[in-house]
N, C-alpha and C positions, 0 to 999 in steps of 0.2 A: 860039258857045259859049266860043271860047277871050277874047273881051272882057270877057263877063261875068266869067268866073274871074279873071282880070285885073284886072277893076275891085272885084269882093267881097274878091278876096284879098290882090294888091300897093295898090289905089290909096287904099281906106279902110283909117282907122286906128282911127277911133271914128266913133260918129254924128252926128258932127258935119261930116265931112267927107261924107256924103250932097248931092250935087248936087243935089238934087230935094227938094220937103217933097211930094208926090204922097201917099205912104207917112204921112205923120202924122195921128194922130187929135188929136181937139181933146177929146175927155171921156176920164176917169181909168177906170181897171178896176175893177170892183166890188169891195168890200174884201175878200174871199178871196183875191182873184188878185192884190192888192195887197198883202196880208199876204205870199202864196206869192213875190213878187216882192222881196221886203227876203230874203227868205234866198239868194237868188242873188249869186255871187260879182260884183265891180262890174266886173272886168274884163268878164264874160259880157255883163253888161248894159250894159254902156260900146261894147261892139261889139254890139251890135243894130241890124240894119236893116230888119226886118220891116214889114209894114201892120200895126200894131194888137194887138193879143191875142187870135186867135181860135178862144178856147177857151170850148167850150161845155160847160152844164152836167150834173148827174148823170153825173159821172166816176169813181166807187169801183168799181172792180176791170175793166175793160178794156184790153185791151193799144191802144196810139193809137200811129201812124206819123205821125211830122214829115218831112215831106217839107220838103227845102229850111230846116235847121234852123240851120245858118249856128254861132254860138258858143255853141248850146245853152239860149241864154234861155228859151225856148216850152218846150223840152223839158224842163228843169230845175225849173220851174214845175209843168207836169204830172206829172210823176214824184212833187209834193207830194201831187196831185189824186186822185190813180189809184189811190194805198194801198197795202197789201200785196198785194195777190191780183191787179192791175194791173200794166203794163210800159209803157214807152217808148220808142219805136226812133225815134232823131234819122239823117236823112240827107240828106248835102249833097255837094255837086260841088267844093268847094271846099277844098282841103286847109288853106290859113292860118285856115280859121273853124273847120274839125275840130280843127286844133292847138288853138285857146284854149279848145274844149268840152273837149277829153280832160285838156288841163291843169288843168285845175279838179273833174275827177272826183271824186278822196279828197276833196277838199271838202266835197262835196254829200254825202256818204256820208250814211246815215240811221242813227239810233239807237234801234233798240228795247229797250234791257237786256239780250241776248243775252250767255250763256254759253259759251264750249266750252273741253275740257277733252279733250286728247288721250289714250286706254286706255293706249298703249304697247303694243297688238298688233301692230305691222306687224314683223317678224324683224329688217328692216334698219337700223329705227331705234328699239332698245327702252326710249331715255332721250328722245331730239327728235326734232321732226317738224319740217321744214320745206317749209312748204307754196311757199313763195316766197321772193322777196329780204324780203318784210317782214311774214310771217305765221310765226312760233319757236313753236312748243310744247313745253313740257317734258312728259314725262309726270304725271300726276296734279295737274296745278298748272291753275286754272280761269283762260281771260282773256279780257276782253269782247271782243267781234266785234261788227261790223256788219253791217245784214239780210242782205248779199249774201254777205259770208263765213260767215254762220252756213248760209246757204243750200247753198251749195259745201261744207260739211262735212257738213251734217246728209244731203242729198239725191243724194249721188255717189258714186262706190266708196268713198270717206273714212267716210262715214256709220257703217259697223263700226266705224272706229277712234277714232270721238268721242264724247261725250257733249251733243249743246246743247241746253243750259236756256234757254228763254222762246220767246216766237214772236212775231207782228209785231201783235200785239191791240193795242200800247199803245207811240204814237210820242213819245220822248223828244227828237226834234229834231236838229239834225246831228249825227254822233258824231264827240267830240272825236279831231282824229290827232294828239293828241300822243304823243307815244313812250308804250308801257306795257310790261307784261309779256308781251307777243309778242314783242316786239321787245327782243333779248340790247341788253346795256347799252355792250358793245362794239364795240356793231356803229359803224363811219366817220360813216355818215350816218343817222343812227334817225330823224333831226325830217323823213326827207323822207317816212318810209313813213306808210302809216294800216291801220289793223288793223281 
């Protein structure tokens, strides 16, 4: 066990450095999975070492487990496949292939049009809400979110204290992180967070 993680973790760097072509296919993935494959970050896919792509079809709204998921490529992909009502749970033995999947998270983030728009009911905080290092609400002031943060306000004790508008009917493609109105204009580091 501990060679394997050794070898997935310190010894490759990209897949190129694969000792073996065992693991390579010789035919292309069918152009869904090939479209879903250009939206993945190149680091993700620059460290792949997987056999293949084997992901099978009629995938809208199933929760799918990646066993041995490595920098998140398979999982990343699927997560396109799966839709709203669908989940993906990536897992690996491997800390250095976890590090390059979680680094590229806000990335991947998905965008439906999503609204929210904090009431200012919480006593503690009746002008901002902050949900995190990089989720700001002002009261009455509307800012887009991403499916998973609209999900987190709309469906959790928060839920009383928000309003979101849209839901995940209609995928407008990554959501952009660049800084917005979540994120105070002060803040040290805004371009690193994603709302």
């Amino acid at each position: 066990m501990a060679a394997v993680r050794d070898y997935y973790g310190t010894v490759l760097a990209s897949s190129s450095d694969l000792k073996t072509s065992a693991c390579c296919t010789a035919t292309a993935p069918p152009p869904h999975i090939a479209a879903a494959l250009k939206q993945v970050h190149e680091e993700v896919t620059g460290r792949f070492y997987g056999c293949g792509t084997p992901i099978p079809p009629a995938l809208d709204g199933p929760t799918v487990l990646d066993l041995g998921c490595g920098t998140g490529r398979d999982a990343y992909v699927l997560a396109q496949l799966v839709g709203a009502r669908g989940q993906v749970i990536g897992v690996d033995m491997t800390e250095e292939q976890l590090a390059v999947a979680r680094r590229h998270q806000g990335w991947h983030t998905e965008d439906y049009g999503q609204i929210a728009a904090y009431r200012g009911t919480l006593a503690e905080h009746p002008h901002v809400f902050e949900l995190d290092d990089h989720h700001r609400f002002e009261t009455g002031r509307p800012v887009p979110v991403y499916g998973n943060t609209a999900d987190m306000l709309a469906a959790t004790r928060y839920g009383q204290h928000f309003t979101v508008t849209g839901d995940k009917t209609t995928h407008f493609g990554l959501f952009p992180c660049a800084p917005g109105a979540a994120v105070p204009a002060t803040t040290a580091d805004s371009t690193a967070a994603c709302c």
